[in-house]
DODRENVEX-220627 format. One record per residue (C-alpha): residue in three letters; x, y, z. Coordinates in steps of 0.02 Angstrom, whole numbers, plus 32768, in hexadecimal, padded with zeros to 4 digits. Layout:
alaXYZ ...
***
This chain:
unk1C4E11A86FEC unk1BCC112D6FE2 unk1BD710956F73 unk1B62100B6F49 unk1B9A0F486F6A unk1B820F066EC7 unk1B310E566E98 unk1B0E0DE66E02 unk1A8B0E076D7D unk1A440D6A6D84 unk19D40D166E0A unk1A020D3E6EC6 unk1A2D0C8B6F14 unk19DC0C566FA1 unk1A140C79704F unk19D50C5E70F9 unk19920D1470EF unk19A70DAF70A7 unk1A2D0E277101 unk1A650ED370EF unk1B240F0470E9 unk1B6D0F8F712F unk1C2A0FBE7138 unk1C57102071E2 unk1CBF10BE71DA unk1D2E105A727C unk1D530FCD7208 unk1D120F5472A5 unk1CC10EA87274 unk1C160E9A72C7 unk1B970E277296 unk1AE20E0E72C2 unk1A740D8F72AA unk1AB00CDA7297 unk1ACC0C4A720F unk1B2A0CC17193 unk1BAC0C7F70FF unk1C3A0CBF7105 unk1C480D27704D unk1CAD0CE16FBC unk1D290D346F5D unk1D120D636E9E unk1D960CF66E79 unk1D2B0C666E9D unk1C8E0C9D6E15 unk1C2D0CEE6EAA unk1BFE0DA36EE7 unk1C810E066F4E unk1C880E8F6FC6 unk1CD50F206F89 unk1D100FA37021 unk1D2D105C7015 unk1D4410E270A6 unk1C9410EF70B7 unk1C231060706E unk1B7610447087 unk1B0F0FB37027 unk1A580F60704C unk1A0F0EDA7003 unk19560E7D7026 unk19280DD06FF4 unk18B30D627017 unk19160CBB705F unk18C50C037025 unk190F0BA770A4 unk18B60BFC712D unk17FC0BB77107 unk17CF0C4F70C7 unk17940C8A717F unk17F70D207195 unk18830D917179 unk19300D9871CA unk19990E3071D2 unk1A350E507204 unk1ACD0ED87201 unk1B7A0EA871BD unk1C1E0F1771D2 unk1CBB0EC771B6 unk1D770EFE71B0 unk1DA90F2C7105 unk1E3D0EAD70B2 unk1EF70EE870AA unk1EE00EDC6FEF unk1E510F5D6FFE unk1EA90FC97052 unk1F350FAF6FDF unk1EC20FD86F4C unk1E9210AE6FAA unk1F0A11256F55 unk1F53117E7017 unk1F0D12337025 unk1FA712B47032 unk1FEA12D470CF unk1FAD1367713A unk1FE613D471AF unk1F9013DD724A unk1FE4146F7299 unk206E14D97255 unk211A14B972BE unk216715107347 unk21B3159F730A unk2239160A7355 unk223216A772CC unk22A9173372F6 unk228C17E372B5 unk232F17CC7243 unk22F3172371ED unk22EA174F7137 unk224A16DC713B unk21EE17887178 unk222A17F87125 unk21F6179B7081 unk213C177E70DB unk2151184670F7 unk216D18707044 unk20F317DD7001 unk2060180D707F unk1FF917837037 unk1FFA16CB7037 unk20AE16786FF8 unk20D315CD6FA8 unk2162159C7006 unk218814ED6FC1 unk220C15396F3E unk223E15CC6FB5 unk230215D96FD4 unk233B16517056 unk23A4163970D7 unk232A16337161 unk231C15B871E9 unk226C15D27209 unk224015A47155 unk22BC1504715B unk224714E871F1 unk21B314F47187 unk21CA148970EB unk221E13FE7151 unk217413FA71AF unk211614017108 unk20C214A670FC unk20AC14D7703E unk205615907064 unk2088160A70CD unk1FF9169970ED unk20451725715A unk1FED177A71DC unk2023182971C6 unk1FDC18B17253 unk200C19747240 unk2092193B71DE unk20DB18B0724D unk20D4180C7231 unk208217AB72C0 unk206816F47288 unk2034168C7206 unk1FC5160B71A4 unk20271576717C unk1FCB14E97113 unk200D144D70D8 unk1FD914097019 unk1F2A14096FF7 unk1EC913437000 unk1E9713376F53 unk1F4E134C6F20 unk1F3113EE6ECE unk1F80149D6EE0 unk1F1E15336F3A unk1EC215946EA6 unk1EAA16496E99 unk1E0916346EF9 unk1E6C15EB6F99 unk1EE7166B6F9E unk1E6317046F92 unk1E1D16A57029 unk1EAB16837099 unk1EE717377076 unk1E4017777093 unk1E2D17157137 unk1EF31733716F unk1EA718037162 unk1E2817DB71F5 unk1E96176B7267 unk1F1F17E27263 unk1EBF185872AC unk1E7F17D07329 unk1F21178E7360 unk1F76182E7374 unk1EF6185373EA unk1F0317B87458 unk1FCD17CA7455 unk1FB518817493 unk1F331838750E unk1FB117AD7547 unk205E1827755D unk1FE7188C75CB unk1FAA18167644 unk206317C27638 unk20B318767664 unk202518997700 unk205817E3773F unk21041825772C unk20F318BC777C unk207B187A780C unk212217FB7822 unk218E18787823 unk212A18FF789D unk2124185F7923 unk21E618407906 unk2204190A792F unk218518FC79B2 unk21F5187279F6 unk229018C979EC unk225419637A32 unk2222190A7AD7 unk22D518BF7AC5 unk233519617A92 unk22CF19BD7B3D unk231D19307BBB unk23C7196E7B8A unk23A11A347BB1 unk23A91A647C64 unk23151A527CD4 unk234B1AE27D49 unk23CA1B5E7D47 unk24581B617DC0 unk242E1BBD7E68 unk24ED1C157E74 unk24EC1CA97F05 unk25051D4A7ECE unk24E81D297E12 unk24551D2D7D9A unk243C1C937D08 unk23C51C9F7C89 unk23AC1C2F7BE4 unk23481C277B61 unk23431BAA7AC9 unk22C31BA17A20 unk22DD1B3279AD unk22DB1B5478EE unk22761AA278E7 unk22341A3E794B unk22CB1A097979 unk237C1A6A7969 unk24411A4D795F unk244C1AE579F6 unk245C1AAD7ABD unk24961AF37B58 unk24CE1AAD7C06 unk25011AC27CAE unk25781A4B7CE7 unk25A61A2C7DA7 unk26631A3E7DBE unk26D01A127E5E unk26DB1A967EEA unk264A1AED7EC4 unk26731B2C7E03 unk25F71B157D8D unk261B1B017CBC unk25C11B667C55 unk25A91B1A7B99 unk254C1B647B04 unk25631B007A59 unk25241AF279B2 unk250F1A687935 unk25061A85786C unk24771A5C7820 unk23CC1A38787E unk233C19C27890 unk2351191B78C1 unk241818FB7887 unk244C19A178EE unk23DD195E7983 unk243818CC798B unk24F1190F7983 unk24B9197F7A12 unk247818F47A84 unk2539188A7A60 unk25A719377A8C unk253019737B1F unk255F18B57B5F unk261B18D07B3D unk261719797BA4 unk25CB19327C32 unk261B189B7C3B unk26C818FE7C2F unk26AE199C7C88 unk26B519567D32 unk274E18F27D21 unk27CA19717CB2 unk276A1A1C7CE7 unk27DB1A817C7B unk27651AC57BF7 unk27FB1AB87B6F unk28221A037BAB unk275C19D97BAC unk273F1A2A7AEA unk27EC19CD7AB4 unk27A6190D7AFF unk26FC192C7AB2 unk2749196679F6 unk27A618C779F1 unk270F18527A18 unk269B18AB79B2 unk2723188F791A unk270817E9790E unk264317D378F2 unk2610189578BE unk25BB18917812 unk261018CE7785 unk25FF19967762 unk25B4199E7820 unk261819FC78AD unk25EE1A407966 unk26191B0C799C unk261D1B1A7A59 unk265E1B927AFB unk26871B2E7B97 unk26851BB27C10 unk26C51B827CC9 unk268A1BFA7D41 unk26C01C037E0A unk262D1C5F7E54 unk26811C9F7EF1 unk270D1D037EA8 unk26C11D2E7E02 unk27431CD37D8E unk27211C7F7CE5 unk279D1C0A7C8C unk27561BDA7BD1 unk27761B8A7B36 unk271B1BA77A7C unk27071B267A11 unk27001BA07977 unk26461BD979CA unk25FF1CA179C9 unk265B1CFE7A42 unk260C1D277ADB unk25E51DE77B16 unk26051E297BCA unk25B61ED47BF1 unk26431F197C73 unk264B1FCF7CBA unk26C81FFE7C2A unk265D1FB17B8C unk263D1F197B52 unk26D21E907B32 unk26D31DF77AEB unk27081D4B7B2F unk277B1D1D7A91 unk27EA1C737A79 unk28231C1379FB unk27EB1B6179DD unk27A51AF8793A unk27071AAF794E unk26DA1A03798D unk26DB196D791C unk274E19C07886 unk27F7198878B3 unk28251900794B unk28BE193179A1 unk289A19FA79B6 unk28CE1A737A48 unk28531AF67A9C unk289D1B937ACD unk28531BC27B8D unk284E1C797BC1 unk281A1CD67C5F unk27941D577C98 unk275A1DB97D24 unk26A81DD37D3B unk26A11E767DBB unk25FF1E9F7E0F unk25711EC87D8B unk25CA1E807CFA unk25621E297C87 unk25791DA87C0C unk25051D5F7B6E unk25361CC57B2D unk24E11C9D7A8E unk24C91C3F79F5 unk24E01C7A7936 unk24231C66790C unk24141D1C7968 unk24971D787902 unk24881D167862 unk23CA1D32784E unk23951D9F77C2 unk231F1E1D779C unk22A01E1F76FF unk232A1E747695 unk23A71DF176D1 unk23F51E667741 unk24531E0A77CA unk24491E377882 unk24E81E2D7896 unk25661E207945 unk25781ECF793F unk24C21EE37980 unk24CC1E5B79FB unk25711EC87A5B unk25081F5A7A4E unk245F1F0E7A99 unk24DB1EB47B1C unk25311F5D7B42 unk24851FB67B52 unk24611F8E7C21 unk23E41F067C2E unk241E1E597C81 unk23D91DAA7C98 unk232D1D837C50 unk231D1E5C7C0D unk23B31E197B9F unk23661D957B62 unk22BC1DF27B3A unk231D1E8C7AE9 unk23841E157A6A unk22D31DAE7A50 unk226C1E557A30 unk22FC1EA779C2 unk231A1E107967 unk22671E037936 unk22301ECA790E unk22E41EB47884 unk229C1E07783F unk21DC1E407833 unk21411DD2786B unk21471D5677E5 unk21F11D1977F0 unk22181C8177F2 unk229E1C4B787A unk23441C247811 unk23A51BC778AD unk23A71B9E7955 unk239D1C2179D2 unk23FC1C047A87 unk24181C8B7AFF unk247B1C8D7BAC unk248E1D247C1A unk24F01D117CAE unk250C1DC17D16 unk256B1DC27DBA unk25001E307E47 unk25271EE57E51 unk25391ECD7F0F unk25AB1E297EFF unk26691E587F56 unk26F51E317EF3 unk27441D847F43 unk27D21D557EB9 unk28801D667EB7 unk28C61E277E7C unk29271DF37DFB unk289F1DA67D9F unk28551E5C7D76 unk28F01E727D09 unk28F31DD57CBA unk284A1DF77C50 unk287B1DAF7BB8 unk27E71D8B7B72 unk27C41E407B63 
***
């Protein structure tokens, strides 16, 4: 607003020049030119300066004190007086930015915006909503809500209007008319955001797996034992990239070797890394207690004390002495192995809970003679518990029958594989993990163990 300086009606007195007066917007004193009175105040019968936000006032004389050669000109801002400043009503605060808002989906605040779906006076509002506490303390008087396919996605807070007056009719058409585009608009950049927030994520997590899987393929056996007069084969496929299932070979005293299959619940990451703490406990005890019942007992009571909740490990310790043919094992509530033998197939059955449950439990051992061609397949349940399209299961009964059927070591393996997939179909996706071990004594292998170990078969 621009406002004239005023002056007397009479005669202009004489000065040492004319000079024009202008008020800054910074309020900064600056003076140029030189031999300048200072002004007088009305009180004292003479002109004043009156001050305003934005004041701009010119004058032009012609000075007779200056010999009547010439002009001088000069530019005046000074600092308006306390009193002046006293004297400007204060325009109405404003709200820069509407607050920080944490506005669950139960606040009643939205569903009110929901039902309203246009803009809301909220200075007399009463619910009991947080978010709108939040609001009026920070001096918002209207509320326009952002609705978008029927959710509400922000909103247009404004704080009271400068000239002290409500929003007319003609304000709210055009907030509510303007909320209708940036909906739109902003539901479009949220969308944009959660996608490039979940391909970060995802990128994150595929380098984490990555990781892992590198980790998970350390604890797998680089070669399989070289035993004379017997045939190993393994195989192991994750339902992920990385899986709960694992396998080993563990080097016993004299020349026995322990055979161990186990299973984690649940996969991904969490199952990967209760695997790599109970293949640690195995081979850390195996070599010192050897006795697969002893081993399964030590490594249930450490994994009691740090296991996840609703996590537990199924697992076969299988001790086998190569030269005579004998087994001693111990199931930790794991599927029950199945030897292909010259009278059918029989199953390697004891009693044992699995690992991490209950601190303090006993495994049952039992015996086994392999004779020359037997054949054993050591497996996990993602085999048997896969399902076809019309949720059929595979079930153990088909596992027996493919393990009674003839083949041995890697055929095995490539039967149950080939099987497994023509009852799931090509477009299945893997349910579990999948771990196989065949171990077959040679048909031409002589018998070396003691005689009264062919009656004691009680895993039969």
């Amino acid at each position: 607003m621009a406002q004239q300086v005023g002056s007397t009606s009479g005669p202009v007195p004489a000065t040492p020049a004319a000079r024009e007066v202008e008020a800054a917007p910074g309020g900064a004193a600056e003076i140029a030119g030189a031999g300048w009175p200072e002004p007088v105040s009305p009180a004292d019968g003479q002109p004043g300066t009156t001050t305003a936000s934005s004041i701009t006032s010119s004058k032009r004389t012609t000075s007779s004190g200056v010999g009547k050669t010439g002009r001088v000109r000069g530019w005046l801002r000074r600092t308006p007086s306390a009193a002046a400043l006293a004297a400007v009503p204060a325009a109405p605060s404003v709200v820069a930015a509407g607050p920080d808002l944490d506005l669950a989906s139960n606040d009643p605040l939205v569903g009110y915006l929901l039902s309203a779906a246009s803009a809301v006076d909220i200075t007399g509002l009463q619910l009991q909503s947080p978010a709108l506490k939040a609001l009026q303390v920070a001096g918002v008087v209207l509320v326009v809500p952002l609705i978008s396919s029927g959710s509400l996605v922000g909103l247009l807070s404004l704080g009271p209007r400068r000239s002290e007056r409500g929003y007319s009719t003609d304000d709210l058409r055009l907030l509510n008319s303007l909320a209708g585009y940036a909906a739109p608009a902003m539901r479009v950049g949220q969308l944009v955001r959660q996608q490039q927030a979940e391909a970060r994520q995802r990128e994150r997590i595929e380098q984490e797996l990555k990781i892992a899987q590198i980790i998970q393929q350390q604890f797998l056996p680089k070669q399989l034992p070289d035993l004379p007069s017997w045939h190993v084969a393994a195989f192991y496929r994750p339902a992920r990239t990385v899986g709960g299932d694992f396998y080993d070979f563990i080097p016993l005293p004299d020349g026995r070797v322990m055979f161990v299959v186990g299973d984690v619940t649940d996969k991904g990451i969490p199952a990967a890394l209760v695997m790599a703490s109970t293949h640690a406990l195995l081979r850390d005890a195996a070599p010192r207690l050897v006795s697969p019942g002893k081993v399964l007992g030590h490594v249930n009571d450490m994994l009691c004390v740090d296991i996840p909740a609703h996590m537990f490990v199924t697992c076969l310790a299988l001790v086998l002495n190569p030269v005579s043919g004998e087994v001693v094992f111990a199931n930790a509530g794991h599927d029950v192995p199945y030897v292909r033998t010259q009278g059918g197939v029989a199953e390697l059955r004891a009693r044992g809970m699995p690992l991490g449950l209950m601190s303090g439990m006993d495994y049952e051992e039992r015996r086994f003679q392999f004779e020359p061609g037997d054949c054993a397949l050591l497996h996990s349940d993602g085999l048997a518990e896969a399902h076809a399209p019309d949720r059929e299961m595979f079930g153990f009964p088909r596992v027996s029958a493919l393990v009674g059927k003839g083949p041995s070591g890697e055929a095995l393996i490539d039967l149950c594989l080939t099987e497994l997939g023509s009852f799931t179909g090509p477009n299945h996706e893997q349910e579990d993990d999948i771990t196989l071990v065949s171990l077959q004594r040679s048909p031409s292998a002589w018998h070396q163990g003691d005689p009264e170990l062919q009656g004691d078969q009680g895993g039969v």
